[in-house]
ROMI-959230 format. One record per residue (C-alpha): residue number from 1; residue in one letter; x, y, z. Coordinates in pm, 1 decimal. Layout:
N
   resi   resn         xx         yy         zz
    NUM      A          X          Y          Z
...
END
This chain:
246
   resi   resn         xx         yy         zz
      1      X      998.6      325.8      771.9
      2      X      630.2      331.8      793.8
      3      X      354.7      149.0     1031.2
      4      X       21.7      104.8      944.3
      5      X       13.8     -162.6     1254.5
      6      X     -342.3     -172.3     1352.4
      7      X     -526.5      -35.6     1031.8
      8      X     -754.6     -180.9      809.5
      9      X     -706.9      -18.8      430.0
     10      X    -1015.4        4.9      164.9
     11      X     -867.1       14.8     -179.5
     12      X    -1154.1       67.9     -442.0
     13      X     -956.1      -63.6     -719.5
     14      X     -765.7     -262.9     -586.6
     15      X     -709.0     -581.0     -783.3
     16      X     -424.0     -497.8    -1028.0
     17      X     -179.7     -249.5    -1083.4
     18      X     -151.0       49.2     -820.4
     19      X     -401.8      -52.9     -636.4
     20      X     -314.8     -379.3     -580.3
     21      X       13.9     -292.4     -499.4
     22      X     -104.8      -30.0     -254.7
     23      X     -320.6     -346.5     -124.8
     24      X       11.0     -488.6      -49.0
     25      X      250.2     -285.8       99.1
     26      X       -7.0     -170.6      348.3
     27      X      -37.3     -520.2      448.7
     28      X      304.1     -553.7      430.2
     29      X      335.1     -248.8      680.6
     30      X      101.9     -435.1      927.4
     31      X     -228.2     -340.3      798.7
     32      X     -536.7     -541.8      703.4
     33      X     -648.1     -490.5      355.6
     34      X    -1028.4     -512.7      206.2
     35      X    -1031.0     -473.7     -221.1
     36      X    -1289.8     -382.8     -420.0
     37      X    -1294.9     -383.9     -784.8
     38      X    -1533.6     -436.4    -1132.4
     39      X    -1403.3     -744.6    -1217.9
     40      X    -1487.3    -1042.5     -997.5
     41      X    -1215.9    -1305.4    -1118.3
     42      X     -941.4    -1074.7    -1129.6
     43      X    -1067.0     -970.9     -750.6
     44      X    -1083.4    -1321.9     -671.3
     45      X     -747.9    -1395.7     -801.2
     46      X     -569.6    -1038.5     -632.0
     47      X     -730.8    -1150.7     -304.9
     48      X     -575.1    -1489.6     -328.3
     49      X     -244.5    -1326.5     -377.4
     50      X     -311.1    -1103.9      -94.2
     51      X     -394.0    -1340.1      166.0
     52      X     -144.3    -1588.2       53.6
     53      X      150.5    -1333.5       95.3
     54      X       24.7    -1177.8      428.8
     55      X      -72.1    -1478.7      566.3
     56      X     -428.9    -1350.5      632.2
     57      X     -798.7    -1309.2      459.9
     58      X     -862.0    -1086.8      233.6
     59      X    -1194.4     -913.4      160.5
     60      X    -1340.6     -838.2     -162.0
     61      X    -1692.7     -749.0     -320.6
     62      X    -1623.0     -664.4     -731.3
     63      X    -1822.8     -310.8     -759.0
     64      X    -1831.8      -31.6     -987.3
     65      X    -1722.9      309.4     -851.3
     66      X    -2011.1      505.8    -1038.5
     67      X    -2238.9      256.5     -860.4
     68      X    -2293.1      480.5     -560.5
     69      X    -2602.9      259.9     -334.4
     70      X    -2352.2      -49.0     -388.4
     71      X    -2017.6      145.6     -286.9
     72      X    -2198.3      334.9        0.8
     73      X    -2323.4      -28.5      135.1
     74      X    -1980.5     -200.6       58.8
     75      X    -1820.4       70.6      268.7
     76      X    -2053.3       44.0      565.2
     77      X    -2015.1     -326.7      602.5
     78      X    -1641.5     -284.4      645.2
     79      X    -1656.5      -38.2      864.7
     80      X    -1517.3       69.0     1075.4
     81      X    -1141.9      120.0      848.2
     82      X     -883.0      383.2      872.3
     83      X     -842.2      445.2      474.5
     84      X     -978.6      507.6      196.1
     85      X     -788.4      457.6     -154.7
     86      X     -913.8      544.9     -482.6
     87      X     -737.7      431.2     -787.7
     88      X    -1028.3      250.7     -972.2
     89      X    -1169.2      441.3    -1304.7
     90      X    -1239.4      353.1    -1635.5
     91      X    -1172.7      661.1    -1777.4
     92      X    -1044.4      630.0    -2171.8
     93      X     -780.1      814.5    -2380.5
     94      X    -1079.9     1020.1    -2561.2
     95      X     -956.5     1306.0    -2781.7
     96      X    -1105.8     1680.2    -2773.2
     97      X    -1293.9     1541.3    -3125.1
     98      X    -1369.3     1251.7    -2968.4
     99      X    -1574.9     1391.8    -2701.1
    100      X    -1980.2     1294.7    -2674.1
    101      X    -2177.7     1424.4    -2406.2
    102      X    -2252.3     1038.3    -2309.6
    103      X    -1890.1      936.7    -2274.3
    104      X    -1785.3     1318.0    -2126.5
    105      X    -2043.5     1244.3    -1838.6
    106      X    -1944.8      838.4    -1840.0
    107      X    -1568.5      992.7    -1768.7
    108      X    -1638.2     1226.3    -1464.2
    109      X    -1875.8      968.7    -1373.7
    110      X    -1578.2      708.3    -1332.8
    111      X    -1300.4      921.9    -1181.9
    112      X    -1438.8     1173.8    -1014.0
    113      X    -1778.3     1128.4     -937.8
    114      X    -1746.6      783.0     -842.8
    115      X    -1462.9      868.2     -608.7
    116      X    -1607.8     1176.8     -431.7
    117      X    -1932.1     1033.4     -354.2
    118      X    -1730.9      754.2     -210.2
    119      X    -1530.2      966.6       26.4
    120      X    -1841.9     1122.5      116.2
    121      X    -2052.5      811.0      209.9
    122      X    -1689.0      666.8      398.5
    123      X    -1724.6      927.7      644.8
    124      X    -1942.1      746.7      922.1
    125      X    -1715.9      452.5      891.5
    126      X    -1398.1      540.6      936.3
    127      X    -1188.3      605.1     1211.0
    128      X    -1053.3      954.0     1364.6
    129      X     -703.5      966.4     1243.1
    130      X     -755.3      804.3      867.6
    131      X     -719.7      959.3      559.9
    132      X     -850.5      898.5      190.4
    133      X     -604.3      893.6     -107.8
    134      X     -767.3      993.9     -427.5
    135      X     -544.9      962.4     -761.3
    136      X     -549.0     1210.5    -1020.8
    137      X     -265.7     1271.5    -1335.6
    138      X       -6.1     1475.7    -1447.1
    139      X     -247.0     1631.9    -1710.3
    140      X     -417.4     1892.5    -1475.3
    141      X      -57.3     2067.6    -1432.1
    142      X       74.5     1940.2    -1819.0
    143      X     -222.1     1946.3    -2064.3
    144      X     -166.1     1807.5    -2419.9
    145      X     -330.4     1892.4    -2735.2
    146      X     -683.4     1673.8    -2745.6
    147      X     -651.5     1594.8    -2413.7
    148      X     -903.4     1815.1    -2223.2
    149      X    -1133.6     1645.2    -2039.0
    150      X     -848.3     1395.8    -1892.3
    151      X     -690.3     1761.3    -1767.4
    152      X    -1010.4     1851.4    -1623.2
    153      X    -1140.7     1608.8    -1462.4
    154      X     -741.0     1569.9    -1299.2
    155      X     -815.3     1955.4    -1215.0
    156      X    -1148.5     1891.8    -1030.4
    157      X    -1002.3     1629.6     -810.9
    158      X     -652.6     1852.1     -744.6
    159      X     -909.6     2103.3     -607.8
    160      X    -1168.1     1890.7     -445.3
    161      X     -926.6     1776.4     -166.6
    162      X     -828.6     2095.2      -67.6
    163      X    -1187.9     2143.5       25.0
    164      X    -1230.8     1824.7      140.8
    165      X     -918.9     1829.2      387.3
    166      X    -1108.3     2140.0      567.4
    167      X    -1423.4     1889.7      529.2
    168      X    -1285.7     1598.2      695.0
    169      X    -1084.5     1797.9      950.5
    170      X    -1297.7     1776.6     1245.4
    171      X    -1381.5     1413.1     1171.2
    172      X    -1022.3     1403.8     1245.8
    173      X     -957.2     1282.0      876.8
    174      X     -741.4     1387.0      575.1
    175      X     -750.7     1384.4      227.4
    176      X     -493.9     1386.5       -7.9
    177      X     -418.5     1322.8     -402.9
    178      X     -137.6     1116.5     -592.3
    179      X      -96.8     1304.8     -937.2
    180      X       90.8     1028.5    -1144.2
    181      X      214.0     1039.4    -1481.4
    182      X      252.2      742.9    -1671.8
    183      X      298.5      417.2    -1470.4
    184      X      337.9       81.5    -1587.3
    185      X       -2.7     -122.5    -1502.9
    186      X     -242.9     -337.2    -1710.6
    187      X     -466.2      -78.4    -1733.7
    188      X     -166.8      118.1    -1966.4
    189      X     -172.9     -191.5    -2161.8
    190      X     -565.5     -196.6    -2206.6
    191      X     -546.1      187.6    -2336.0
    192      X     -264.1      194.0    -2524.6
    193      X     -253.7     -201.3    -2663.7
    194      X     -146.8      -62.5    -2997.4
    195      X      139.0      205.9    -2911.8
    196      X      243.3      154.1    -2544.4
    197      X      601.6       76.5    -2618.2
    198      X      627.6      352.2    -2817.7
    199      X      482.2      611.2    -2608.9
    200      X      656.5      442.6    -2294.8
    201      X      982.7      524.4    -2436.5
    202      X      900.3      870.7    -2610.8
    203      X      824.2      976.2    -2252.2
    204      X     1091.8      838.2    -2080.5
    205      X     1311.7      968.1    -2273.9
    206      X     1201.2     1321.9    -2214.6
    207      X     1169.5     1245.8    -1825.4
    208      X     1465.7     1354.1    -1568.5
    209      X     1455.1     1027.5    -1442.2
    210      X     1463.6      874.6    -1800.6
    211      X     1192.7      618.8    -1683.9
    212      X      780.5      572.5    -1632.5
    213      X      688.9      471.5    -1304.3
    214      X      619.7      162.8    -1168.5
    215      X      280.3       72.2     -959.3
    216      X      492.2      -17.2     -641.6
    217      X      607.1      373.6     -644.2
    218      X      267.5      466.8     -643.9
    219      X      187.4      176.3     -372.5
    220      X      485.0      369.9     -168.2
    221      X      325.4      723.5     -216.8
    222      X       17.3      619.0     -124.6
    223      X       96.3      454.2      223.9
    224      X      354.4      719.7      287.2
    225      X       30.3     1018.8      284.3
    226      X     -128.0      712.6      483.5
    227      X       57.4      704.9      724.4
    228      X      208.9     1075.1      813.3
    229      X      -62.1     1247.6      943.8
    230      X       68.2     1584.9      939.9
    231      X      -14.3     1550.2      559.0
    232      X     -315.3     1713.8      426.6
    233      X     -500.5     1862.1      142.3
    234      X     -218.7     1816.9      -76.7
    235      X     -150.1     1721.8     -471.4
    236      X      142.7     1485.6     -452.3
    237      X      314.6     1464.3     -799.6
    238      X      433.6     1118.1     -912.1
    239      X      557.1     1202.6    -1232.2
    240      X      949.2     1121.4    -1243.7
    241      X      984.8     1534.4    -1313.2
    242      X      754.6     1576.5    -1604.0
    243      X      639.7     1884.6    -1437.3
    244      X      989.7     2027.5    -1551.5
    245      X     1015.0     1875.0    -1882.5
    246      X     1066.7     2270.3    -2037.0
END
């Protein structure tokens, strides 16, 4: 249904779970893909998979997304692109009693920070008509008890891109936001290593659709506020109706 004939897609994150799969259904929509990401082998090895399954190189540098001089200079040497996705962070589980000005400050550092200085610094290289796709999370609409910074950092990126869309506008760019709830992806392993089954199926069980999500869904949300460009400034929930739970 959708085209992305043409493009070339920067995923900052991209090599496992949604970012990888965005990675791949853009290049399975006709784009070329370039992947960035903190841990070189696992890059190395997602770029491999890339290539082998679009037939085509894949680039990759492995980067941190608070590292701002690297991420600005990553961006300009692949310019110029069409998009911008952001799924990498590093942001942890940390409980209200948990919280530490260091690691409060390491978390806005990681998923918002990190991101929004890297939308900013994309803006010479990317082509009129592109768009950047931030993700956020289900707990800026849904907070849970000892949750709070997760909900507000969620909350600050919800609200960034409808500044940013009016921003970008006469660049002839968009921004947008996926707000996921809980997907299936290593990095739900790495946080939850101890209870993930459990809390998989507590929350499915509550959910409409009686399911978590899968990284190809958010691979398909992503390319689909990729590639309609009548899309802009806009939170799109991911969150199999947890929104409604009552």
């Amino acid at each position: 249904m959708f085209r992305l004939d043409g493009k070339k897609v920067v995923v900052i994150g991209g090599s496992a779970g949604m970012g990888l799969a965005t990675a791949e259904l853009a290049m399975e929509c006709g784009a070329d893909a370039v992947i960035a990401a903190r841990n070189p082998e696992r890059l190395a090895a997602a770029a491999q998979r890339l290539a082998a399954r679009g037939d085509r190189p894949v680039p990759w540098q492995a980067l941190a997304i608070e590292d701002r001089p690297a991420v600005a200079a990553f961006l300009h040497t692949h310019a110029p692109f069409d998009h911008l996705v952001l799924p990498g962070s590093t942001v942890k589980p940390l409980r209200y009693d948990e919280l530490s000005d260091a690691n409060a400050r390491e978390a806005f550092d990681s998923k918002f920070w990190g991101p929004f200085w890297a939308a900013y610094d994309a803006r010479a290289s990317m082509r009129r008509g592109g768009s950047v796709v931030f993700f956020s999370g289900v707990a800026a609409e849904r907070p849970v008890k000892g949750y709070v910074l997760g909900a507000c950092i969620n909350g600050a990126l919800n609200a960034a891109v409808r500044s940013l869309a009016l921003e970008f506008g006469p660049l002839g760019l968009r921004c947008n936001v996926i707000a996921p709830s809980l997907v299936d992806t290593p990095l739900l392993d790495a946080l939850h290593a101890d209870d993930k089954d459990e809390r998989c199926r507590a929350l499915a069980a509550r959910l409409p659709v009686g399911r978590i999500g899968t990284a190809g869904e958010a691979a398909m949300a992503a390319v689909f506020l990729m590639a309609n460009g009548y899309i802009d400034g806009q939170v799109l929930g991911l969150d199999g109706g947890h929104l409604s739970i009552p």
